[in-house]
C-alpha positions in Angstrom: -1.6 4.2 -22.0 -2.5 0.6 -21.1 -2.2 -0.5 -17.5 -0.1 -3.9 -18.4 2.9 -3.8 -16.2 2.6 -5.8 -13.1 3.9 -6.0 -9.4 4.2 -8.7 -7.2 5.6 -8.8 -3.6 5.7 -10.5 -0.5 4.8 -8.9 2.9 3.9 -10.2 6.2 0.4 -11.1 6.6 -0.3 -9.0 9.8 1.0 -5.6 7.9 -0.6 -6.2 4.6 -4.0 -6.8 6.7 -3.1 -3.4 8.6 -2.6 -1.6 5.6 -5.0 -2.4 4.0 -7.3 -1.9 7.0 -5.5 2.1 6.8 -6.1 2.5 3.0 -9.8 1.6 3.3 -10.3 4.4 5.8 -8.6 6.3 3.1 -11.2 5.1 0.5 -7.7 3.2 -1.4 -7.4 0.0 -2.5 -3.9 -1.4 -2.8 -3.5 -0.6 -6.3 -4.3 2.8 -6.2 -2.3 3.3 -3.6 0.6 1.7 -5.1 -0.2 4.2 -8.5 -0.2 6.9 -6.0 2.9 6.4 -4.7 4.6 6.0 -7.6 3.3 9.4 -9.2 4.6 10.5 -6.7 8.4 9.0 -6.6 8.2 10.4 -10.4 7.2 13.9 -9.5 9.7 14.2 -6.6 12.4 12.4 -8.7 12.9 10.2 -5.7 10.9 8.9 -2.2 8.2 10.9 -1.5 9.3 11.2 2.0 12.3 11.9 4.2 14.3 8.7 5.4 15.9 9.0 8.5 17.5 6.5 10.8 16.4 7.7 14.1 19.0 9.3 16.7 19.0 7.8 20.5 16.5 10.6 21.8 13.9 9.6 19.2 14.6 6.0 19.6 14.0 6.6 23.5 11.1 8.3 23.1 9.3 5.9 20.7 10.1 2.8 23.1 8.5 5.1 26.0 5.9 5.5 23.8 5.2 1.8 22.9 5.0 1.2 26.4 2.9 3.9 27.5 5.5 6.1 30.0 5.1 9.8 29.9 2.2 9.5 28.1 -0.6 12.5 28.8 -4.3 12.4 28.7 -7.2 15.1 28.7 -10.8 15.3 29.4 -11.2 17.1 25.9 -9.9 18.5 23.3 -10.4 22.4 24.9 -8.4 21.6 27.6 -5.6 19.4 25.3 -5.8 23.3 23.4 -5.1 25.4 26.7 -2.4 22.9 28.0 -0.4 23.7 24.7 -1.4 27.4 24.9 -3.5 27.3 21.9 
């Protein structure tokens, strides 16, 4: 079948530049990626992902996050692996 259907939208420049930025390290372009997530919508006869409104806790921990509280950091990835036990 003919690709002839078309979509047009309007994003902010800063995301689609950072999106774009993350679908090149992909090896996407936007179209592709747009194809892909469609296919998938069809096959999962809805969002291909969960959609959640974030509880208080989450919401907390993100904002720590943004602004760098509680935040860890290792020498390497071995000793990252023995913190958590693995």
């Amino acid at each position: 079948m003919a690709k002839t259907a078309m979509i047009r939208t309007r994003i902010t420049p800063d995301l689609k530049t950072e999106g774009e930025r993350i679908l090149k390290k992909l090896g996407l372009t936007t179209t592709e990626a747009i194809i892909l997530f469609f296919t998938q919508m069809k096959l999962q006869r809805g969002l291909p992902f969960e959609v959640k409104i974030p509880n208080r806790i989450t919401l907390k921990a993100m904002k720590e996050a943004e602004e760098g509280k509680g935040l860890n950091s290792y020498k390497s990835i071995d000793v990252f692996f023995k913190k958590m036990g693995v």
